[in-house]
DOTI-628554 format. One record per atom (N, C-alpha, C, O): y, x, z negated. Coordinates in steps of 0.2 Angstrom, whole numbers, padded with zeros to 4 digits, always signed. Each point is the difference from the previous one (the first is absolute). Layout:
DOTI-628554
YXZ/...
END
This chain:
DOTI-628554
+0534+0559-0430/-0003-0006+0003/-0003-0005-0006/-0004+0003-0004/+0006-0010+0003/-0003-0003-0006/-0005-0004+0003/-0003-0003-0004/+0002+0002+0010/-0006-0007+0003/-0002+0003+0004/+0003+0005+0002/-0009-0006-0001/-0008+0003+0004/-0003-0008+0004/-0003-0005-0002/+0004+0007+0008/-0003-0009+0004/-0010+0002-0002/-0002+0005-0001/-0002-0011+0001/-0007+0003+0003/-0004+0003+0003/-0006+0000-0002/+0010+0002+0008/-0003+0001+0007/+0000+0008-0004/-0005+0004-0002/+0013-0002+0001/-0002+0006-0004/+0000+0004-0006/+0002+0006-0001/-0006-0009-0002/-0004+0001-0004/-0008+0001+0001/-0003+0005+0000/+0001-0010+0002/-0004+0001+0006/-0003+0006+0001/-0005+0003-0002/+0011+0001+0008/+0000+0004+0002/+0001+0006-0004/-0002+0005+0002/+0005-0006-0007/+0001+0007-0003/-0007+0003-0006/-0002+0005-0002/-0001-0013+0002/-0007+0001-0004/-0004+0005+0004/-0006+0002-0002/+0008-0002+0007/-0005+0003+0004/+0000+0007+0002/-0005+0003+0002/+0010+0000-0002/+0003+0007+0000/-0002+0003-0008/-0001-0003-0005/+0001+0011+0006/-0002+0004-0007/+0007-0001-0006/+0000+0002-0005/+0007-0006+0008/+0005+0002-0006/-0004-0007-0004/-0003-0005+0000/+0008+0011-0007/-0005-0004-0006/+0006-0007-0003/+0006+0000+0000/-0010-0006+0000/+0004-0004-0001/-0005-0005-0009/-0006+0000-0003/+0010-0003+0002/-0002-0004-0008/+0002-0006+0004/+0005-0001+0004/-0011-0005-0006/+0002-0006+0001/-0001-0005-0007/-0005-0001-0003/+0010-0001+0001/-0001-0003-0005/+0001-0009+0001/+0005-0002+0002/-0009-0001-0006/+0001-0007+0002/+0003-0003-0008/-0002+0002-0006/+0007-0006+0007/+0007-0001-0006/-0002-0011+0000/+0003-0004-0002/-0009+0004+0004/+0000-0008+0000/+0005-0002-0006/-0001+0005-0005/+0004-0009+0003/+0003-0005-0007/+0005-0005+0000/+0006+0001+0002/-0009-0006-0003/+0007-0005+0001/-0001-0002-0011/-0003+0001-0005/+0009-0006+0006/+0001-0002-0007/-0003-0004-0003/+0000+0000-0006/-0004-0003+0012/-0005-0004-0003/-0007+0002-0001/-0004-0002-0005/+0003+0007+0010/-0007+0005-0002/+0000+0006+0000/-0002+0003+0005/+0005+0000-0010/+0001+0005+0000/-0004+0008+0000/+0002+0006+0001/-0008-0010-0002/-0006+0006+0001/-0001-0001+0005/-0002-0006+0002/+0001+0011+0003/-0001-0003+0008/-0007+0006+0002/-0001+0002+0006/-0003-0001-0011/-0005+0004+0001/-0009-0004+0004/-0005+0001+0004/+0008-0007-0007/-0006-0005+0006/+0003+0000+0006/-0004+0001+0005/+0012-0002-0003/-0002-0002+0005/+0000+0009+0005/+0001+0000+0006/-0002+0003-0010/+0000+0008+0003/-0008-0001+0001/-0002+0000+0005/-0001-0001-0010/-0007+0002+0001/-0004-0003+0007/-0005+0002+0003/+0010-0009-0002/-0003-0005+0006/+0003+0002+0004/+0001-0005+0004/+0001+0010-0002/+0003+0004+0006/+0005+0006-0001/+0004-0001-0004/-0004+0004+0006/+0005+0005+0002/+0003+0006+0006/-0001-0002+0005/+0003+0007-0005/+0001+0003+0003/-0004+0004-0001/-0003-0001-0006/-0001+0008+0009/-0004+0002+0000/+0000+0008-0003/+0002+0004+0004/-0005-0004-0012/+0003+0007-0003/+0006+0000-0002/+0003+0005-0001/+0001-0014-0002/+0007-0002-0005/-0003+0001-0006/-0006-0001-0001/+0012+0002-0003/-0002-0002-0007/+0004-0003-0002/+0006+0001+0001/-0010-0004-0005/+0005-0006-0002/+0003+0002-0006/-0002+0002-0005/+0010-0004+0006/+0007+0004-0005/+0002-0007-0002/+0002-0005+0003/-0003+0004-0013/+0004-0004-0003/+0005+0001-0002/+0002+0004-0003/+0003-0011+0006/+0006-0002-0002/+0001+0000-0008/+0003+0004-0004/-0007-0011+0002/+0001+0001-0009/+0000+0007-0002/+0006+0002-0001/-0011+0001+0000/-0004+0006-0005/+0004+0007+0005/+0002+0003-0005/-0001-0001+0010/-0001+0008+0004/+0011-0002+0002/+0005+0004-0001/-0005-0008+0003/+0007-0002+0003/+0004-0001-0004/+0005+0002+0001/-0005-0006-0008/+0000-0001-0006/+0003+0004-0006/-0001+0006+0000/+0003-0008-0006/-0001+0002-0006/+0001-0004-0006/+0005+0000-0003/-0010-0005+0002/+0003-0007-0003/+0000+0004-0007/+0001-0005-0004/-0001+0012+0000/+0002-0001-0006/+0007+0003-0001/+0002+0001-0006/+0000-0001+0013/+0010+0002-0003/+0002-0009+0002/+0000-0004+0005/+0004+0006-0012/+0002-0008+0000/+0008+0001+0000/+0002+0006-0001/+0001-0013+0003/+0007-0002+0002/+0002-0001+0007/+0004-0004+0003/-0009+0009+0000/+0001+0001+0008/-0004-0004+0005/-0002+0003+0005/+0001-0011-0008/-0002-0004+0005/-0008+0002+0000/-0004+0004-0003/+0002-0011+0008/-0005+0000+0000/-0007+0004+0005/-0006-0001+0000/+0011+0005+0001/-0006+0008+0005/+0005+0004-0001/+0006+0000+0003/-0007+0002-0007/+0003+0008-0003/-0003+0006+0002/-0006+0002-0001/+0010+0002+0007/-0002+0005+0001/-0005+0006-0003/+0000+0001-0006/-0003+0000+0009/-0005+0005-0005/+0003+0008+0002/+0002+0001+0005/-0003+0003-0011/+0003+0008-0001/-0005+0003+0005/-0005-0002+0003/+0010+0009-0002/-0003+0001+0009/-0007+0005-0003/-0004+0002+0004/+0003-0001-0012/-0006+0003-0001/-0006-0006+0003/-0004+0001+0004/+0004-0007-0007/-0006-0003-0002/+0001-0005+0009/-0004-0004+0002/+0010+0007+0001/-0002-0002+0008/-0004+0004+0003/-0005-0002+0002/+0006+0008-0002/-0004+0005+0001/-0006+0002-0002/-0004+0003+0004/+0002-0005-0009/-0005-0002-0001/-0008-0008+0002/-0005-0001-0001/+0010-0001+0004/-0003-0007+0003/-0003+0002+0007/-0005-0001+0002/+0013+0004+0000/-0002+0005+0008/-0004+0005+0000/-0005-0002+0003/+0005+0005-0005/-0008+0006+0000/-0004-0004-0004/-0005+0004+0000/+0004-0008-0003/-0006-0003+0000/-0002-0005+0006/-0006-0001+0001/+0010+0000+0003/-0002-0005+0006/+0001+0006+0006/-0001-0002+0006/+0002+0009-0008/-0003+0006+0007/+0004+0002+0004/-0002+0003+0005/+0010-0005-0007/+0005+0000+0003/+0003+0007-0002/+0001+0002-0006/+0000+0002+0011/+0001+0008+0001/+0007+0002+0004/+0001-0002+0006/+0002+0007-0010/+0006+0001+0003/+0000+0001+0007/-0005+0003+0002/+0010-0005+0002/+0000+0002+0006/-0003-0006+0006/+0000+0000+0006/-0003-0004-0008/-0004-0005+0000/+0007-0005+0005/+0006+0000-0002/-0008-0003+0006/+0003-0007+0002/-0004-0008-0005/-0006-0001+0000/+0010-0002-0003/-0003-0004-0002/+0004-0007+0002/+0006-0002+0000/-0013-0002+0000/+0001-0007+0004/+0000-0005-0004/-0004+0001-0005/+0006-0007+0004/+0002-0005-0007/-0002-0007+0006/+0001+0000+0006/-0005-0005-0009/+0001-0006+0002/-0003-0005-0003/-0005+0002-0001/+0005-0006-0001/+0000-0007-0003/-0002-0006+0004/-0002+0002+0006/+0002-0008-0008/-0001-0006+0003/+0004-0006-0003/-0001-0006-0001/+0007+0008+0002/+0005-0005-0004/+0007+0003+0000/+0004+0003-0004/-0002-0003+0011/+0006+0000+0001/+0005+0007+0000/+0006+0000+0001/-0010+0004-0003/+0004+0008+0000/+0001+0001-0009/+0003+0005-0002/-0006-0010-0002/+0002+0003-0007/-0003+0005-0002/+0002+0006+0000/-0008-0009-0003/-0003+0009+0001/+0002+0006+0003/+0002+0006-0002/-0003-0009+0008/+0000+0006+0002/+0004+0005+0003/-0001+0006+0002/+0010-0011-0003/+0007+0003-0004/-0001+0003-0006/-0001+0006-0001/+0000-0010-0004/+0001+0003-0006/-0005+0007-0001/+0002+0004-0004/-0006-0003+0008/-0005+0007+0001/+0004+0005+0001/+0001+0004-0004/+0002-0005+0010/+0003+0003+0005/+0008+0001-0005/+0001+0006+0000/+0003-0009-0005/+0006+0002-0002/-0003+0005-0004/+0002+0006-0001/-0007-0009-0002/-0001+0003-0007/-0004+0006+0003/+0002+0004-0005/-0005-0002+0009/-0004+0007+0002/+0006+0006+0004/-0001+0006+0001/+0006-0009+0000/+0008+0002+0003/+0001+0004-0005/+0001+0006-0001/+0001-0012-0002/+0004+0001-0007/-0003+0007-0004/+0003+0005-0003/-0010-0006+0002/-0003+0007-0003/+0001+0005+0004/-0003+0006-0001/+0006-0007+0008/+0001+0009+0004/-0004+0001+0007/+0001+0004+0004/-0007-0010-0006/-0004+0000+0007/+0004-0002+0005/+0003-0005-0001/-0003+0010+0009/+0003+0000+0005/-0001-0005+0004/+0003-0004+0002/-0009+0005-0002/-0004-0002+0005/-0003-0008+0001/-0006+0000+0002/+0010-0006-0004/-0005-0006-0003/+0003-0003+0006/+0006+0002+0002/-0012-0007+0001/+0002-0007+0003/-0003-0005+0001/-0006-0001+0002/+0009-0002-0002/-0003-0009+0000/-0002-0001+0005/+0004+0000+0004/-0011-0003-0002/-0002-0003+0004/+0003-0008+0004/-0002-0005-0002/+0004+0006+0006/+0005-0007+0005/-0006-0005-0002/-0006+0001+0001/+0008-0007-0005/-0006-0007+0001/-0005+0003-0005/-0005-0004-0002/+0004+0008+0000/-0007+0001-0005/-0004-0001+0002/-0001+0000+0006/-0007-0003-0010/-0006-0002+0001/+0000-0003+0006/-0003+0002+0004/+0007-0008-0003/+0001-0005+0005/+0001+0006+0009/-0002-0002+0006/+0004+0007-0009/+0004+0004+0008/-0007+0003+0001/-0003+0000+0005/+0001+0003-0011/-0004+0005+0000/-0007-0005+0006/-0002+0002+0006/+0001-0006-0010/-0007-0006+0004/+0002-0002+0006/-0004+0000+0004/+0009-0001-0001/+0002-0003+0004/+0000+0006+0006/+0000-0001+0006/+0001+0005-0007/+0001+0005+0004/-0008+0004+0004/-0001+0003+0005/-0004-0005-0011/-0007+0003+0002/-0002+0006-0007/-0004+0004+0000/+0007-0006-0004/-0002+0008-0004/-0006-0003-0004/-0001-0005-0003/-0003+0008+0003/-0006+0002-0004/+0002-0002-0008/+0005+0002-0002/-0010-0006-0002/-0001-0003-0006/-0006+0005-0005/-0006+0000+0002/+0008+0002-0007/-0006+0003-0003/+0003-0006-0007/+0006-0002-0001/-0013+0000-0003/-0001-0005-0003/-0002+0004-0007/+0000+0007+0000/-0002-0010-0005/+0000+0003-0008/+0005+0005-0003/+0006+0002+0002/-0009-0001-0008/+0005+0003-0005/+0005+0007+0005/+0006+0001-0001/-0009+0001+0005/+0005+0007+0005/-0004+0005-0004/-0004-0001-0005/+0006+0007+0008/-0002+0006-0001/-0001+0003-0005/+0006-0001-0003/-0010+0005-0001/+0004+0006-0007/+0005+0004+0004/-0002+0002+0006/+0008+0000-0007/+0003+0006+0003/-0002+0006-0004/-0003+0002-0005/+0006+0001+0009/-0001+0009-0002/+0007+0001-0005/+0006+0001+0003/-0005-0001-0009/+0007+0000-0003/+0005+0004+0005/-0002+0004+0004/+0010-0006-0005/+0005+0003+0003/+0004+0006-0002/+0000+0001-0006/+0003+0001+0008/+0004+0004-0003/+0008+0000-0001/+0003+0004-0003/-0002-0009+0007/+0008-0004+0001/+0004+0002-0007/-0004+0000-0005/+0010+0003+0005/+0005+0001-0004/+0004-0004-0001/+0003-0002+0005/-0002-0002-0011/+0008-0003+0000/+0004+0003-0004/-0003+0001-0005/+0009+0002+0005/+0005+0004-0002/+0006-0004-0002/+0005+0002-0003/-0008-0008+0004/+0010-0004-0005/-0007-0004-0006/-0006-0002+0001/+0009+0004-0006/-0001-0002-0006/-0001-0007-0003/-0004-0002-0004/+0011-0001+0007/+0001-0007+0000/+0003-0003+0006/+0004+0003+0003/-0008-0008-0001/+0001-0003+0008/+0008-0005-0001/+0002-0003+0005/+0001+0002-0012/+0008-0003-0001/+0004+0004+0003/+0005-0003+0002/-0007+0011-0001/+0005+0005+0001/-0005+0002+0004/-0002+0006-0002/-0001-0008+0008/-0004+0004+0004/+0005+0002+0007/+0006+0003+0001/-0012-0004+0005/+0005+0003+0009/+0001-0007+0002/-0001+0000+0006/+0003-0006-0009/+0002-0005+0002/+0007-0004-0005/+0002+0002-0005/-0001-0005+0008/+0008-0001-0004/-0004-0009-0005/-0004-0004+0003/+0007+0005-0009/-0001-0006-0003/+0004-0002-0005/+0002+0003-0005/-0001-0009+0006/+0005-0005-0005/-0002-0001-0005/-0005-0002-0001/+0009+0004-0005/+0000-0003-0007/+0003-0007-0001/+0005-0002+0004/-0008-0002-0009/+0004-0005+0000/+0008-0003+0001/+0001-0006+0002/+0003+0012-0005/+0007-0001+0001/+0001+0003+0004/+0004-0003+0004/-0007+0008-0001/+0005+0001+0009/-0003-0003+0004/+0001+0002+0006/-0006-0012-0007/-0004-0001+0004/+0008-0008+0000/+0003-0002+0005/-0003+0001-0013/+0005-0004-0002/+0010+0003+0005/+0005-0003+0000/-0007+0009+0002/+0009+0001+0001/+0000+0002+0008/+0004+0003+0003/-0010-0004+0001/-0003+0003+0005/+0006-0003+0005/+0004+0004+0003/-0003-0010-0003/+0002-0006+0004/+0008+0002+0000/+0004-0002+0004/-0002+0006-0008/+0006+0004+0001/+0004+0004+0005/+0006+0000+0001/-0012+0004+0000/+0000+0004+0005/-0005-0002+0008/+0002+0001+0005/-0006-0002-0006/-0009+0000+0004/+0000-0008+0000/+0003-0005-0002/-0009+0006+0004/-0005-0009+0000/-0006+0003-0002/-0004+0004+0002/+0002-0009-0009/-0006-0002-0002/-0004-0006+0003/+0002-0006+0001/-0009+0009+0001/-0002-0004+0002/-0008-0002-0004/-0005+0003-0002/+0005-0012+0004/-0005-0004-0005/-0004-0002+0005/+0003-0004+0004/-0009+0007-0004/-0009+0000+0004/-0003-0006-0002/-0006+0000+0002/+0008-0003-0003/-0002-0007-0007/+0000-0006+0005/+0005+0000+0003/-0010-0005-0003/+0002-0004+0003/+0006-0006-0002/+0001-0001-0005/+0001+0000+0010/+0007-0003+0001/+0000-0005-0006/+0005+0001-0004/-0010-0007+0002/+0001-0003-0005/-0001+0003-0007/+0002-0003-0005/-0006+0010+0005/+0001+0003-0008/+0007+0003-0002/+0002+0000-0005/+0000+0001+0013/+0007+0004-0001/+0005-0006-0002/+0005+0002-0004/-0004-0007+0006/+0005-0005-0001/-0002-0002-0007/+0004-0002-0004/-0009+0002+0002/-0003-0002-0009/-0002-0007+0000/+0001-0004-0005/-0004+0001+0014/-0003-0005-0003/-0008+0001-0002/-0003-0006-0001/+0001+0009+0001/-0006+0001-0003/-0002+0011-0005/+0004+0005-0002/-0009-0008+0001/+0000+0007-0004/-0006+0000-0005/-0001-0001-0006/-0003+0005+0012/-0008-0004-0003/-0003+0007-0005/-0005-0001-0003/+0008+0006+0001/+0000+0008-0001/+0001+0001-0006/-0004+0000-0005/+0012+0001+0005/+0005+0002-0005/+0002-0006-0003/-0001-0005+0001/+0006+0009-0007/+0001-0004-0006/+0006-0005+0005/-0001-0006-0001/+0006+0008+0004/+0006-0002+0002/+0001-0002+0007/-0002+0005+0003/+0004-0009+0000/+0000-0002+0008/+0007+0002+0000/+0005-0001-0004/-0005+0005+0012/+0007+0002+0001/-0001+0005+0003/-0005+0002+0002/+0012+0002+0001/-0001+0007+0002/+0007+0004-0003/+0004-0003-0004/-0004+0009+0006/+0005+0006-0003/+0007-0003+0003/-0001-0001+0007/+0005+0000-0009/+0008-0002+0003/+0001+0006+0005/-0001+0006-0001/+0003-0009+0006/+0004+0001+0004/-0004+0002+0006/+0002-0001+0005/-0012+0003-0006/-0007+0000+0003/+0003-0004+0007/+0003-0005+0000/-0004+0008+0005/-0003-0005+0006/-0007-0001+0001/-0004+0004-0002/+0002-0010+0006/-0007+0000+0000/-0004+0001+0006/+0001-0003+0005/-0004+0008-0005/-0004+0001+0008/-0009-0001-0002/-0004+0005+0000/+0003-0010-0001/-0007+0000+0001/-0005+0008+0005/+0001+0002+0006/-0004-0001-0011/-0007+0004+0003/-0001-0002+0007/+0000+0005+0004/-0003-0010-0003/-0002-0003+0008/+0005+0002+0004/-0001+0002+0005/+0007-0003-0007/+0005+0002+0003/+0002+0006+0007/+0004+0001+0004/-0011+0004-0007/+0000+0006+0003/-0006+0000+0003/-0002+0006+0003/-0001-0010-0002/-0007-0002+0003/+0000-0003+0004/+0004-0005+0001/-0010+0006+0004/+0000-0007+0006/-0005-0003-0004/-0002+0002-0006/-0002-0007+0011/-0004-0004-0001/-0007+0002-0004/-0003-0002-0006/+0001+0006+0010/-0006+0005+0000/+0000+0006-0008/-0005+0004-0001/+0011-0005-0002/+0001+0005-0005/+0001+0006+0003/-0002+0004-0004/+0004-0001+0008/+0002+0007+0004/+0008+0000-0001/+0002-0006+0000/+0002+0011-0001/+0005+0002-0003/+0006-0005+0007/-0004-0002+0005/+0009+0000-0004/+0003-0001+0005/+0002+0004+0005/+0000+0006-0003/+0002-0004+0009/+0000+0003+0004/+0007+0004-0003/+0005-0004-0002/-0003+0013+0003/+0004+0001-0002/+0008-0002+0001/+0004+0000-0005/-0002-0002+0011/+0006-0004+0002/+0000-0005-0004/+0005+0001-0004/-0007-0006+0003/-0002-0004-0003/+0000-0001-0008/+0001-0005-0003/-0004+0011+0000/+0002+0003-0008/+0007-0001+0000/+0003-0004-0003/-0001+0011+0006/+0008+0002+0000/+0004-0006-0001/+0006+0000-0003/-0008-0007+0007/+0005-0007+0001/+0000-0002-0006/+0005+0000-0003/-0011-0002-0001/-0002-0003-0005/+0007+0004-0007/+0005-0002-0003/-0008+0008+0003/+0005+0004-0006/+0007-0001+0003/+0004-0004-0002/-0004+0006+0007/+0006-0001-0001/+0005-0006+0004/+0006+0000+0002/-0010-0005-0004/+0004-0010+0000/+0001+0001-0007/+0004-0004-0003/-0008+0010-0001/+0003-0002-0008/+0002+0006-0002/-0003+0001-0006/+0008+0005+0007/+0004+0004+0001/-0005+0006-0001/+0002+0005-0003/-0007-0005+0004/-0004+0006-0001/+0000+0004+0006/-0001-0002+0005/+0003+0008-0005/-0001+0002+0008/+0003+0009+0000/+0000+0005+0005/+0001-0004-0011/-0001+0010-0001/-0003+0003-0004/-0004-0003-0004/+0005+0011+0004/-0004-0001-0003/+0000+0008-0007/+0005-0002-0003/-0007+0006+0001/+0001+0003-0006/+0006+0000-0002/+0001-0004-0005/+0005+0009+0008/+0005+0001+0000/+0005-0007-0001/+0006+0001+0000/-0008-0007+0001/+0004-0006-0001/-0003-0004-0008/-0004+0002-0005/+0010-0008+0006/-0001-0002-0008/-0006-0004+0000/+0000-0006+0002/-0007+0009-0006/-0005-0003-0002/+0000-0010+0000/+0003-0005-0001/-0008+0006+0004/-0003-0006+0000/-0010+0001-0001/-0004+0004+0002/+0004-0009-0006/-0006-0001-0004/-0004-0006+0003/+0003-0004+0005/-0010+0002-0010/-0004-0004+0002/-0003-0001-0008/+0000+0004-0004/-0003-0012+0005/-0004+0000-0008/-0003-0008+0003/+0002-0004+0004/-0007+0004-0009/-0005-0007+0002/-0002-0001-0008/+0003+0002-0005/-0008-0005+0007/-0003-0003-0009/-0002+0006-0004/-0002-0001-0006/+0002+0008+0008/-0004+0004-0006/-0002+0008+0004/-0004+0004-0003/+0008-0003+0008/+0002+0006+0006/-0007+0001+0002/-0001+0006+0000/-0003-0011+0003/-0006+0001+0005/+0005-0004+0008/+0002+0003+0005/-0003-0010-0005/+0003+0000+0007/+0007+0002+0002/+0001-0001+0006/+0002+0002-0009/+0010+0003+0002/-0004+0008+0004/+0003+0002+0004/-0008+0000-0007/-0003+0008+0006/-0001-0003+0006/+0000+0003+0005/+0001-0010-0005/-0002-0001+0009/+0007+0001+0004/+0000+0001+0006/+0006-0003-0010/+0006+0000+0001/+0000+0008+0001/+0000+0002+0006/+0001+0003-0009/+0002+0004-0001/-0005+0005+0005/+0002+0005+0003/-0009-0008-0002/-0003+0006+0005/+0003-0004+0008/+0001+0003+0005/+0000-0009-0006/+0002-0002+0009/+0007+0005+0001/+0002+0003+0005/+0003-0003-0012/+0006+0002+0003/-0001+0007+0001/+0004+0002+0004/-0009+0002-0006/-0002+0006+0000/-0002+0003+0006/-0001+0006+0002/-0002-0014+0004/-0004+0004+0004/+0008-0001+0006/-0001+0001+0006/+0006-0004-0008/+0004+0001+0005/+0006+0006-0003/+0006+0000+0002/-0008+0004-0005/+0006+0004-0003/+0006-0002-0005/+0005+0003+0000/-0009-0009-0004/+0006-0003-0003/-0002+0001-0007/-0006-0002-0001/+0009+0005-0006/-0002+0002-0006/+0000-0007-0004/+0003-0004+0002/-0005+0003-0006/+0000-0007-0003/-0001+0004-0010/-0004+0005+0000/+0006-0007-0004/-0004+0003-0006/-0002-0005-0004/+0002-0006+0001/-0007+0008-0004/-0006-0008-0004/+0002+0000-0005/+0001+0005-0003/-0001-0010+0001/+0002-0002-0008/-0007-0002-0002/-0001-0006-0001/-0005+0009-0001/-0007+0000-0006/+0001-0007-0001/-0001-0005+0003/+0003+0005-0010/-0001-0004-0004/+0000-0007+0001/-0003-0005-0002/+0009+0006+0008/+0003-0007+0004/+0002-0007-0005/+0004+0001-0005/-0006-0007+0006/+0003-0007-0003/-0006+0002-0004/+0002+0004-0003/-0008-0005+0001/-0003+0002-0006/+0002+0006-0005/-0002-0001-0006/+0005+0006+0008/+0005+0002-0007/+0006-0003-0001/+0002-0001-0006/+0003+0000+0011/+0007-0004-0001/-0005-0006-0003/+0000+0002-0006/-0003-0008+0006/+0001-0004-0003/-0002+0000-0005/+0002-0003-0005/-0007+0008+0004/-0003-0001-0007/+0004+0003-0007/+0000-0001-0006/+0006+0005+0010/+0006+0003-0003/+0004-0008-0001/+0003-0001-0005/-0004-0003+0008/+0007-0004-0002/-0004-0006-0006/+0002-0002-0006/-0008+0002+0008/-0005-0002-0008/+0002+0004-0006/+0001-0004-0006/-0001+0011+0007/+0003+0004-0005/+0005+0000-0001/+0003+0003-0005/+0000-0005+0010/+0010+0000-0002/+0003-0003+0003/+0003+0001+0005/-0003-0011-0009/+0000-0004+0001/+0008-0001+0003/+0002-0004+0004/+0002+0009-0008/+0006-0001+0003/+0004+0002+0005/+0006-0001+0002/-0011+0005+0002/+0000+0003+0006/+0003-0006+0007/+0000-0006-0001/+0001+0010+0006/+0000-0004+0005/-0007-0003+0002/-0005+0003+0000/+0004-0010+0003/-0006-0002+0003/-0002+0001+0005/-0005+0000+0002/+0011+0002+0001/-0004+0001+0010/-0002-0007+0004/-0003+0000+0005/+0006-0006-0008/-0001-0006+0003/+0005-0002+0003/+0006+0001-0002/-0009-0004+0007/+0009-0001+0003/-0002-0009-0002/+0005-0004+0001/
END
C-alpha cells in the first residue's frame, strides 16, 4: 500500500499498532521546512530532512540530491525513533515531493511498510486532525535495520545516466518538470535548459487533483498510459526523472499505487546537464 488517506491515519493513531510519523516539509525554495514543522504539525512527527538525512551532498557527479548510503539512512532513522516492524507515515506540504522522495528512498533501503499521506498537511487539517506546535518530541532512539548498503543498488529499480539516455528504446522516460523547463524555455536551476532526448513530459500535477491528493486510481492508469506507461516489472522498463530525483517520486509513487513499476533516474537533468558542461560534445537534449 503506498497512500494512506487522513481519516485513516487518524484512526490508526489511535489503536496499539506501532506506527512513525514523519513530517518531509521541503520545496526548492525553502528547503529547511523545520519552521514550518514547528508552527504545526502532526502530533508526535518528526521532522525528516530532505537536504541532510534524504541526501548525500558529498557524493559528487550524481546530481543535485544524491542518495545517501543505507548506513548513514539508518542512522537518521533511529535517530528520529523509527523501529523495525513500525508502519511509517511521510507527509509534506508541497505537492508529494517530500514526501515521495521519503517514501522511494525509505523503500529503496528495504522498509516495507512506508506511505504517504493523500494531500499531506492540507488533508491532515482539513479533515480535523489535531496540531501539536514546537520543536516535536525527543524520541526514544530506534532500532530500524537497513540492509542494502547503497540505495543505487537498493529494493527499487534505478536509472544510471546511460540507461536513462537509451530508455526511450525500449520503455518511456518520463520528465516531472514543468512543461516550460522541459521544452528549455526557461531554466532557473541548472547549468543547461532542456530535457533527455526522446523524455516525454508528464508534469508532477499531472497526478494530482486540485487539493494535492493523488488522482483517483482509474484515472492514474489513464494518465500513464495516454503515454505508453501501463505494465509492469516483467515488461520493458519505463522510468522517471525531474530536476535532481525529488519530484519524478511523485511520478513513480502515483504509478506504484496503481500497480504500475516505473524506475527513477536520482541524478535526473541536474546530472545529465551538468554532464554536457562537462562534455560539451555530447548531445544537448534540446529540441
Amino acid at each position: 500500500m503506498t497512500l494512506i488517506t487522513a481519516t485513516a491515519l487518524r484512526d490508526l493513531l489511535t489503536t496499539d499498532a506501532p506506527v512513525r510519523v514523519l513530517d518531509v516539509r521541503w520545496t526548492l525554495a525553502h528547503p529547511d521546512g523545520r519552521d514550518a514543522f514547528a508552527g504545526g504539525h502532526i502530533p508526535g512527527a518528526q521532522y525528516l530532512d530532505l537536504d541532510s538525512q534524504l541526501s548525500d551532498h558529498s557524493r559528487t557527479c550524481l546530481g543535485r540530491h544524491p542518495l545517501p548510503t543505507g548506513p548513514a539512512l539508518q542512522k537518521s532513522l533511529r535517530g528520529l525513533g523509527v523501529n523495525d516492524g513500525e508502519t511509517v507515515v511521510v507527509y509534506d506540504d508541497a505537492q508529494a515531493a517530500g514526501s515521495s522522495r521519503a517514501w522511494w528512498t525509505l523503500t529503496a533501503a528495504g522498509l516495507t511498510d512506508v506511505r504517504i499521506l493523500d494531500g499531506g498537511w492540507a488533508a491532515w487539517q482539513s479533515d480535523g486532525g489535531q496540531v501539536e506546535t514546537g520543536p516535536g518530541r525527543t524520541p526514544v532512539p530506534g532500532d530500524v535495520t537497513v540492509t542494502v548498503e547503497d540505495l543505487y543498488d537498493g529494493a527499487r529499480r534505478v536509472l544510471t545516466r546511460d540507461q536513462a539516455a537509451h530508455i526511450g528504446e525500449l520503455g518511456t522516460l518520463l520528465d516531472a518538470r514543468a512543461s516550460e523547463r522541459y521544452r528549455g524555455e526557461t531554466e532557473p536551476v541548472d547549468p543547461v535548459a532542456g530535457h533527455i532526448p526522446g523524455a516525454a513530459n508528464l508534469p508532477l500535477t499531472s497526478v494530482l487533483d486540485e487539493e494535492g491528493r493523488f488522482l483517483p486510481a482509474d484515472q492514474l492508469r489513464e494518465v500513464f498510459a495516454g503515454l505508453g506507461v501501463q505494465r509492469g516489472d516483467d515488461d520493458p522498463v519505463s522510468g522517471a526523472y525531474c530536476g535532481s530525483g525529488v519530484s519524478a517520486a511523485v511520478l513513480v509513487a502515483a504509478a506504484d499505487s496503481v500497480g504500475i513499476s516505473l524506475a527513477l533516474f536520482p541524478g535526473s537533468w541536474s546530472q545529465w546537464s551538468q554532464d554536457l558542461v562537462d562534455e560539451p560534445d555530447s548531445t544537448t537534449g534540446l529540441n
